[in-house]
Biopython code that builds the backbone (N, CA, C, O; Angstrom):
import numpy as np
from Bio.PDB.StructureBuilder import StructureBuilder

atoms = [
    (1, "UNK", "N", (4.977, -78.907, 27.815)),
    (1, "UNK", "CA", (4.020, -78.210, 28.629)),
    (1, "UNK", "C", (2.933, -77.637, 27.725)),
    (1, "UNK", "O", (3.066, -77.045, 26.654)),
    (2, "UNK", "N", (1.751, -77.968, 28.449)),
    (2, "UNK", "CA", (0.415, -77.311, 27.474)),
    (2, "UNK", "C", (0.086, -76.030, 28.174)),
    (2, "UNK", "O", (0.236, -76.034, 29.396)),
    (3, "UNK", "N", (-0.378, -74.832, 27.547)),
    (3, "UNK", "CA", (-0.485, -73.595, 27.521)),
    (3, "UNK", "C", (-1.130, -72.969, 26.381)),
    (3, "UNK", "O", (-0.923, -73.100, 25.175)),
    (4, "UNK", "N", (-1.926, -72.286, 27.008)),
    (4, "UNK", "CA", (-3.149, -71.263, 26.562)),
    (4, "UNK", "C", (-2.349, -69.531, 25.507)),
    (4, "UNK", "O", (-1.958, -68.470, 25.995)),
    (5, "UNK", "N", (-2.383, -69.815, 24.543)),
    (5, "UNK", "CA", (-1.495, -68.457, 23.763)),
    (5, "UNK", "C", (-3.467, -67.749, 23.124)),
    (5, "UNK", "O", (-4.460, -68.278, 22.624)),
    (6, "UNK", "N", (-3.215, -66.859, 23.401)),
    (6, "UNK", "CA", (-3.893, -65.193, 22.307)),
    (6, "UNK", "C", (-3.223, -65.268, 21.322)),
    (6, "UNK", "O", (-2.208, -64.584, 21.450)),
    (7, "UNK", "N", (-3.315, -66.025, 19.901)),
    (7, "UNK", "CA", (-2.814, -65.315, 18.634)),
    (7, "UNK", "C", (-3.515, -64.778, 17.804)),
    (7, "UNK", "O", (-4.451, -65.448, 17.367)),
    (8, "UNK", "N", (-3.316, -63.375, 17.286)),
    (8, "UNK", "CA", (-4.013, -63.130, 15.656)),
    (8, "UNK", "C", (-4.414, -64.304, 14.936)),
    (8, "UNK", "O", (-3.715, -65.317, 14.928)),
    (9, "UNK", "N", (-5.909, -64.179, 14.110)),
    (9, "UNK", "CA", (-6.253, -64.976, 13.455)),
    (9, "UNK", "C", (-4.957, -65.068, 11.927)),
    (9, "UNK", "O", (-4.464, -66.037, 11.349)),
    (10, "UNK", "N", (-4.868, -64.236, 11.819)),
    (10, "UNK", "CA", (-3.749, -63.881, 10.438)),
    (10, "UNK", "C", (-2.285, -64.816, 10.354)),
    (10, "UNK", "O", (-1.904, -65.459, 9.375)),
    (11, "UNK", "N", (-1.508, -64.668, 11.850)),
    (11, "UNK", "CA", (-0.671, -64.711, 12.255)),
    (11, "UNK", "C", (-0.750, -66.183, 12.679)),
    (11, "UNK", "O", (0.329, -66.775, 12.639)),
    (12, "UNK", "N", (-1.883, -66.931, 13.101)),
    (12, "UNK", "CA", (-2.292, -68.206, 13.304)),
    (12, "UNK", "C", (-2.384, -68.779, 11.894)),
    (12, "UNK", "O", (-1.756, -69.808, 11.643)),
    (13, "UNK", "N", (-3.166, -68.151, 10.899)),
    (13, "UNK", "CA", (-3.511, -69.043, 9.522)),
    (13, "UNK", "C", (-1.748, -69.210, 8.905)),
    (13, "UNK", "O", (-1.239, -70.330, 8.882)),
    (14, "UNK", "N", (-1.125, -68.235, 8.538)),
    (14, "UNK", "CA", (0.205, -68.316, 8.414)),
    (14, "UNK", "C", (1.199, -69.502, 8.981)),
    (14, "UNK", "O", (1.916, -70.239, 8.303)),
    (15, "UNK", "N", (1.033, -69.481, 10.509)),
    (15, "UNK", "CA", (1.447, -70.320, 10.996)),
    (15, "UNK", "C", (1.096, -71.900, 10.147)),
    (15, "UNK", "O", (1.924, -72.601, 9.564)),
    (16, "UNK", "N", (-0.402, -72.164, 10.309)),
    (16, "UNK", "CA", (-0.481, -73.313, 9.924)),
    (16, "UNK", "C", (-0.416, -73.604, 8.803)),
    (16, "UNK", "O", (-0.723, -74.755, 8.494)),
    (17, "UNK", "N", (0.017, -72.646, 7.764)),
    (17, "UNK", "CA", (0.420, -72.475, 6.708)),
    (17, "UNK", "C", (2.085, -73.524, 6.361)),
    (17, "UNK", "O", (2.332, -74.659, 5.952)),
    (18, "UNK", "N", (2.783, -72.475, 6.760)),
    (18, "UNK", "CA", (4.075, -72.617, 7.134)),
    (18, "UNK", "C", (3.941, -73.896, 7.452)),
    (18, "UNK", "O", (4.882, -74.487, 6.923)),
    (19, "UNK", "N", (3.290, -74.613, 8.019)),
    (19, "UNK", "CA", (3.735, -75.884, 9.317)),
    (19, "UNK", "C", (3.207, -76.889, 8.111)),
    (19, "UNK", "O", (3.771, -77.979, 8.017)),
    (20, "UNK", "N", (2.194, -76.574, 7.228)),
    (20, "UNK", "CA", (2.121, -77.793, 5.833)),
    (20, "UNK", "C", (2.810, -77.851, 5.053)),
    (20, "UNK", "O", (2.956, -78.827, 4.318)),
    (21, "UNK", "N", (3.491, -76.695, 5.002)),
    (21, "UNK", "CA", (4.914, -76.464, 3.807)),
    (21, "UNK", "C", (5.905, -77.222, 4.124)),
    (21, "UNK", "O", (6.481, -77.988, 3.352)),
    (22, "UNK", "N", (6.255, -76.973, 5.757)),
    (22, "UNK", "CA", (7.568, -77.598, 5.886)),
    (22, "UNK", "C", (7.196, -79.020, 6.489)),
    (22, "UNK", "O", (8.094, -79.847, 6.655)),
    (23, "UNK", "N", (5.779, -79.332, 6.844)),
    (23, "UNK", "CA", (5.719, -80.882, 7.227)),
    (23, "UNK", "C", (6.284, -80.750, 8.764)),
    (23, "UNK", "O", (6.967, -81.666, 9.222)),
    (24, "UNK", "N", (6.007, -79.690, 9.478)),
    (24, "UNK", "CA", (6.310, -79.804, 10.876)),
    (24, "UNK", "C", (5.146, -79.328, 11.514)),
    (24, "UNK", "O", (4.296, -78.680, 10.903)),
    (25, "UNK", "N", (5.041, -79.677, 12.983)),
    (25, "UNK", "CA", (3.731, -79.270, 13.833)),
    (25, "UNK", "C", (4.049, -77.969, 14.058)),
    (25, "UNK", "O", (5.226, -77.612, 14.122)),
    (26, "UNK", "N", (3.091, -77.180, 14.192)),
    (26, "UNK", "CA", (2.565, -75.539, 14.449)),
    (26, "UNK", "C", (3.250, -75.710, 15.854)),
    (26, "UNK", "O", (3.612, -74.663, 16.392)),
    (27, "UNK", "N", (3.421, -76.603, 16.358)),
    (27, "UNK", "CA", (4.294, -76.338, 18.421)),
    (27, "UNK", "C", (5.787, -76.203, 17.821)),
    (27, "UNK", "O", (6.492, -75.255, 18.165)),
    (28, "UNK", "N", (6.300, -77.300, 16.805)),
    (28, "UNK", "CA", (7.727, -77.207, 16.872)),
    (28, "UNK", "C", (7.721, -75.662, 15.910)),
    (28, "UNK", "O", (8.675, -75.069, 16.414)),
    (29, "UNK", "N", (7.302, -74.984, 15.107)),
    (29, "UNK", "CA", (7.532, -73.742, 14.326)),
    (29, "UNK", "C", (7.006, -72.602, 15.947)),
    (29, "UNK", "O", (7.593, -71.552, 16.211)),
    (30, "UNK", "N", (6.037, -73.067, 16.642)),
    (30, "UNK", "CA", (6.121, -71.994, 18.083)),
    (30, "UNK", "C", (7.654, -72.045, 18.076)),
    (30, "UNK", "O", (8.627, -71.640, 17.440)),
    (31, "UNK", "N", (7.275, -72.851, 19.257)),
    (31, "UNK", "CA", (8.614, -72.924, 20.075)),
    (31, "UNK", "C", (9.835, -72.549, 19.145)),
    (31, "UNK", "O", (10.267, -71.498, 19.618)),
    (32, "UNK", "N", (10.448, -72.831, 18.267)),
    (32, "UNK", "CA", (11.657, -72.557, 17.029)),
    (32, "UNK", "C", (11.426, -71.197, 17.251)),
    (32, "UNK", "O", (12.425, -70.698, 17.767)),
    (33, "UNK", "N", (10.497, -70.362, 17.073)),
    (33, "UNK", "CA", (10.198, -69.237, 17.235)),
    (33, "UNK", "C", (10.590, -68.691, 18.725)),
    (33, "UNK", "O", (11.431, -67.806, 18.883)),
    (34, "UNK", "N", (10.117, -69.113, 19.449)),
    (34, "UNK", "CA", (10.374, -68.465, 20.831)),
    (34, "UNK", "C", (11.570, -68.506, 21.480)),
    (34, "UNK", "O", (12.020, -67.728, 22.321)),
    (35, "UNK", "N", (12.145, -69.717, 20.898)),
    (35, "UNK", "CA", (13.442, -69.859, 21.050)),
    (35, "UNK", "C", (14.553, -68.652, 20.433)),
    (35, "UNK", "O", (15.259, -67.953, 21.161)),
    (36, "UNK", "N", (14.528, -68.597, 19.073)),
    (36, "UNK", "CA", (14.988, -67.371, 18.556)),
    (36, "UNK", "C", (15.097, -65.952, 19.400)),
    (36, "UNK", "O", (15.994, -65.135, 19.607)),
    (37, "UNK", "N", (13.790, -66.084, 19.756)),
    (37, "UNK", "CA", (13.527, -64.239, 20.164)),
    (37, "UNK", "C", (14.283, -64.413, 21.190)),
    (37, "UNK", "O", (15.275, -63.687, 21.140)),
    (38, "UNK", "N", (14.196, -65.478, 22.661)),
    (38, "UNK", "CA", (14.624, -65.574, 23.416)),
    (38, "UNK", "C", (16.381, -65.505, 23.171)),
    (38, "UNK", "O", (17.050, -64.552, 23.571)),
    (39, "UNK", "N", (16.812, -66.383, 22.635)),
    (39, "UNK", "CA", (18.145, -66.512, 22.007)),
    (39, "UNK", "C", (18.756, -64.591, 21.779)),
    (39, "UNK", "O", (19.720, -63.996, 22.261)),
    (40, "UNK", "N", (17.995, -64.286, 21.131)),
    (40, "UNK", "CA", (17.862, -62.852, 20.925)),
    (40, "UNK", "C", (18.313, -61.540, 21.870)),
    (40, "UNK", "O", (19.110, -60.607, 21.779)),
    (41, "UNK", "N", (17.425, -61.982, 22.733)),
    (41, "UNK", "CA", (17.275, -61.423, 24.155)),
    (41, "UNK", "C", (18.238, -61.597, 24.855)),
    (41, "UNK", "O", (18.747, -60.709, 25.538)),
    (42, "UNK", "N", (18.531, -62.469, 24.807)),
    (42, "UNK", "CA", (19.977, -62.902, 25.884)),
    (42, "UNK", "C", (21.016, -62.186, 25.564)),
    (42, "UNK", "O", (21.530, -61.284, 26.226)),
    (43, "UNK", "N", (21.552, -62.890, 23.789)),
    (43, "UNK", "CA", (22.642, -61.922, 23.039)),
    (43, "UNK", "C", (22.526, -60.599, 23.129)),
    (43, "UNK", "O", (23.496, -60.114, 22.547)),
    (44, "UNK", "N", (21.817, -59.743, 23.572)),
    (44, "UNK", "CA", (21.466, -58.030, 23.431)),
    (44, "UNK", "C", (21.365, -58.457, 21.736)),
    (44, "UNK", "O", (22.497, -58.416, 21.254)),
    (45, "UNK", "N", (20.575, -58.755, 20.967)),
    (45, "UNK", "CA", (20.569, -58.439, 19.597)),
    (45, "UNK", "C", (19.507, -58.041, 19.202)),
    (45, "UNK", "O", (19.224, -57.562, 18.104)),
    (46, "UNK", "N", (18.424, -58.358, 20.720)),
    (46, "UNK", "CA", (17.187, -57.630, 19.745)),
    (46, "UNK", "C", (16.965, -56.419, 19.544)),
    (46, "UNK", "O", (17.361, -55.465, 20.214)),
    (47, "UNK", "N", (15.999, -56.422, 18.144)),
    (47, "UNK", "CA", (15.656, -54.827, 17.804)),
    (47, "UNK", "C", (14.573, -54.404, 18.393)),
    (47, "UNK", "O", (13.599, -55.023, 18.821)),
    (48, "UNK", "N", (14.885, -53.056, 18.373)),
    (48, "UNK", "CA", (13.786, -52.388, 18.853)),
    (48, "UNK", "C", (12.655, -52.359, 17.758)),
    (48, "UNK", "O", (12.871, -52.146, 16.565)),
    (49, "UNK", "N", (11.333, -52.619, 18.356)),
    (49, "UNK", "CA", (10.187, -53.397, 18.029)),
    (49, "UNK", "C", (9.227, -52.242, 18.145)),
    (49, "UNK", "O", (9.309, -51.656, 19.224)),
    (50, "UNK", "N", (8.085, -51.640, 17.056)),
    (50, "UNK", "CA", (6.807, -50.817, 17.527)),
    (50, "UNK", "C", (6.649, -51.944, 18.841)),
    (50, "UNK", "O", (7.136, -53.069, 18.956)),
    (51, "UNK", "N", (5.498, -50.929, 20.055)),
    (51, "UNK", "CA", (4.771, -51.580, 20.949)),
    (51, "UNK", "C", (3.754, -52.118, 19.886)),
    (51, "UNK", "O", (3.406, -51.660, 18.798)),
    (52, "UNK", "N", (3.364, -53.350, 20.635)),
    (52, "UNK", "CA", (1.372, -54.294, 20.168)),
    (52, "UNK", "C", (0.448, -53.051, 20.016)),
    (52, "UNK", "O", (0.815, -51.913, 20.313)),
    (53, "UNK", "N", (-0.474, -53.287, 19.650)),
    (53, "UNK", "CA", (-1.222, -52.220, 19.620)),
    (53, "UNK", "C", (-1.867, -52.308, 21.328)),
    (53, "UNK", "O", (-1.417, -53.145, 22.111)),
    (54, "UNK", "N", (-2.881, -51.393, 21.700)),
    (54, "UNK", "CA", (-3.681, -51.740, 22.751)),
    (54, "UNK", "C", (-5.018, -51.516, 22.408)),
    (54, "UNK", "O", (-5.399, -51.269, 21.263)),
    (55, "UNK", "N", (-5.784, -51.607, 23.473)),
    (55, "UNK", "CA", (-7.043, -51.448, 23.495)),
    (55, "UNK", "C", (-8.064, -51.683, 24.553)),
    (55, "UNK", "O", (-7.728, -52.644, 25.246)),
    (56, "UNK", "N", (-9.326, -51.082, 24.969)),
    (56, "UNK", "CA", (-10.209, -51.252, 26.216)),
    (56, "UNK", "C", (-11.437, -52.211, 25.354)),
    (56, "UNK", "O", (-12.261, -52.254, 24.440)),
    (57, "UNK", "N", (-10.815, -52.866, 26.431)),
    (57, "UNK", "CA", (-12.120, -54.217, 25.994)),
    (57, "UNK", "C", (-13.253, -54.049, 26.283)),
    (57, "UNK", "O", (-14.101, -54.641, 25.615)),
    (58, "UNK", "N", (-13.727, -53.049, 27.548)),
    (58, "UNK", "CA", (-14.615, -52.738, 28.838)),
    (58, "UNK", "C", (-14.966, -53.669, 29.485)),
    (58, "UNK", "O", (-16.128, -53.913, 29.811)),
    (59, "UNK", "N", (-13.894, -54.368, 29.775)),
    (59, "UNK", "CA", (-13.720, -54.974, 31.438)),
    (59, "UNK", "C", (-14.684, -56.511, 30.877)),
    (59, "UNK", "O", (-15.516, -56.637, 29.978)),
    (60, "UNK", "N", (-14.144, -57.456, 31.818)),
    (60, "UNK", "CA", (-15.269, -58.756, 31.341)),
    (60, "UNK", "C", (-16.132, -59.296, 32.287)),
    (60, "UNK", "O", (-15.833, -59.413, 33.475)),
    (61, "UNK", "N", (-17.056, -59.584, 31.863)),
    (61, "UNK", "CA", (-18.556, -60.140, 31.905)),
    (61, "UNK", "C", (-18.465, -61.355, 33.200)),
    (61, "UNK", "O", (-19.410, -61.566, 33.961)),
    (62, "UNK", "N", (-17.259, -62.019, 33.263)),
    (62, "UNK", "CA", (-17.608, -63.019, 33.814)),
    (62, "UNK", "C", (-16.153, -63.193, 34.261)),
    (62, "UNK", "O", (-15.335, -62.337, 33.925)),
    (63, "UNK", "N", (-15.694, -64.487, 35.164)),
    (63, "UNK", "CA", (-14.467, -64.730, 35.356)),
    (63, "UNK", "C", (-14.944, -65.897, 34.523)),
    (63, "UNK", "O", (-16.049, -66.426, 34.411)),
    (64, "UNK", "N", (-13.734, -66.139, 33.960)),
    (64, "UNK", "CA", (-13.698, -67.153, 32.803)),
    (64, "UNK", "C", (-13.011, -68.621, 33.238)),
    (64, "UNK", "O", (-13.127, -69.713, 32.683)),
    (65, "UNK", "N", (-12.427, -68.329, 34.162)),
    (65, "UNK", "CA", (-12.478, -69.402, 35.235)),
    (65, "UNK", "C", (-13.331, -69.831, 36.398)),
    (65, "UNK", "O", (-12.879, -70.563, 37.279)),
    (66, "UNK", "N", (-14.407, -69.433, 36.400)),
    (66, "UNK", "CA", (-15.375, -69.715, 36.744)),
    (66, "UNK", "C", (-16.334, -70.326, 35.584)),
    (66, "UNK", "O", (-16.794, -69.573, 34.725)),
    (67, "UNK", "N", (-16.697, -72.103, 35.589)),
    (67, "UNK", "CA", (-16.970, -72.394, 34.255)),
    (67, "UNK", "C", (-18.836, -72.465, 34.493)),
    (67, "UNK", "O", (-19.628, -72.382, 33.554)),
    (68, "UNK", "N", (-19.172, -72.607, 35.716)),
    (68, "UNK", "CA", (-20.879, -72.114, 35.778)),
    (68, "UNK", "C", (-21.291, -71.023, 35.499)),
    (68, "UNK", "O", (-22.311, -71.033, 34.810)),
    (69, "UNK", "N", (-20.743, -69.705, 35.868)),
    (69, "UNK", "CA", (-20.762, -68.529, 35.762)),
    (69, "UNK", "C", (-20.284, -68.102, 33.984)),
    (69, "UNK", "O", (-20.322, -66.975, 33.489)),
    (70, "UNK", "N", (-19.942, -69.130, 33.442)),
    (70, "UNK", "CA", (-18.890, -68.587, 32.043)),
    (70, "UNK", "C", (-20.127, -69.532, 31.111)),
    (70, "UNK", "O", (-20.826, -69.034, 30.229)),
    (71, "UNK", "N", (-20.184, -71.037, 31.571)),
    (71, "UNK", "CA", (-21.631, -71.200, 30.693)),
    (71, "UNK", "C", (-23.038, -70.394, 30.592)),
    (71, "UNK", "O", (-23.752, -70.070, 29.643)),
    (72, "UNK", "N", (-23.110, -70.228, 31.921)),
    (72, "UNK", "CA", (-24.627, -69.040, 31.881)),
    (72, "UNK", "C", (-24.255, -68.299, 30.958)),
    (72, "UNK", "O", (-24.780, -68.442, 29.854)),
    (73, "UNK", "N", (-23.300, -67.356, 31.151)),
    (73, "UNK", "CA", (-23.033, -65.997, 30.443)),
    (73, "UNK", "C", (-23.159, -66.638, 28.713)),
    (73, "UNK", "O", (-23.985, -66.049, 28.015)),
    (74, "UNK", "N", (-22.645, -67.394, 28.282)),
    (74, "UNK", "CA", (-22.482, -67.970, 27.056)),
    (74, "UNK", "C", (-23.763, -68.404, 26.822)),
    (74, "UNK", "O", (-23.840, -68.886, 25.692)),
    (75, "UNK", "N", (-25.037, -68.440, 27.563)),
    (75, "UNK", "CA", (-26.243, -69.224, 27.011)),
    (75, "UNK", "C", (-27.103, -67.783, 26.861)),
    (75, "UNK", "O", (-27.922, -67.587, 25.964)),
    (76, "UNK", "N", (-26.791, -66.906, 27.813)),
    (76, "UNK", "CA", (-27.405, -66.144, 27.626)),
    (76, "UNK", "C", (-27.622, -65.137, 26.454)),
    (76, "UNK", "O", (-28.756, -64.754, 26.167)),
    (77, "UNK", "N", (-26.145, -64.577, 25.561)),
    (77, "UNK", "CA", (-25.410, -64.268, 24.365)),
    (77, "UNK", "C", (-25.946, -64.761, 23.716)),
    (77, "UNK", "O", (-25.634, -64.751, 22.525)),
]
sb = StructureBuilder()
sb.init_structure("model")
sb.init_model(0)
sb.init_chain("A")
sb.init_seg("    ")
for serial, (resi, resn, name, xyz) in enumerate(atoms, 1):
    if name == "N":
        sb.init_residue(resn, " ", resi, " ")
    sb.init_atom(name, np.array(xyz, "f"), 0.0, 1.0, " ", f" {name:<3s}", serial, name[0])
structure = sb.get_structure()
């Protein structure tokens, strides 16, 4: 399944880091990953984790699924 992820730029370069070292695709080191935490979750083993940080974006400009409304906005910028 294809799907849209938000990652840190940091946390992304790493990744594709990792994924030339070991000669595997950045999906199979995801997923290996998500699998774990999940695995995790199930067992009660996970740790307690700081929260993500947050933050106010101030609200967005456009629906971004709207792709006429999302090119204007982008030509205009």
């Amino acid at each position: 399944m294809k799907t849209t992820l938000n990652i840190d730029d940091h946390v992304m370069q790493r990744l594709r880091e990792a994924a030339a070292r070991q000669g595997r695709t950045m999906s199979e080191l995801v997923e290996a990953g998500l699998r774990r935490v999940l695995d995790e979750v199930e067992e009660g083993t996970d740790q307690v984790r700081e929260p993500l940080p947050q933050w106010q974006s101030g609200g967005a400009y456009v629906d971004v699924a709207d792709r006429d409304a999302l090119q204007d906005r982008m030509e205009r910028d």
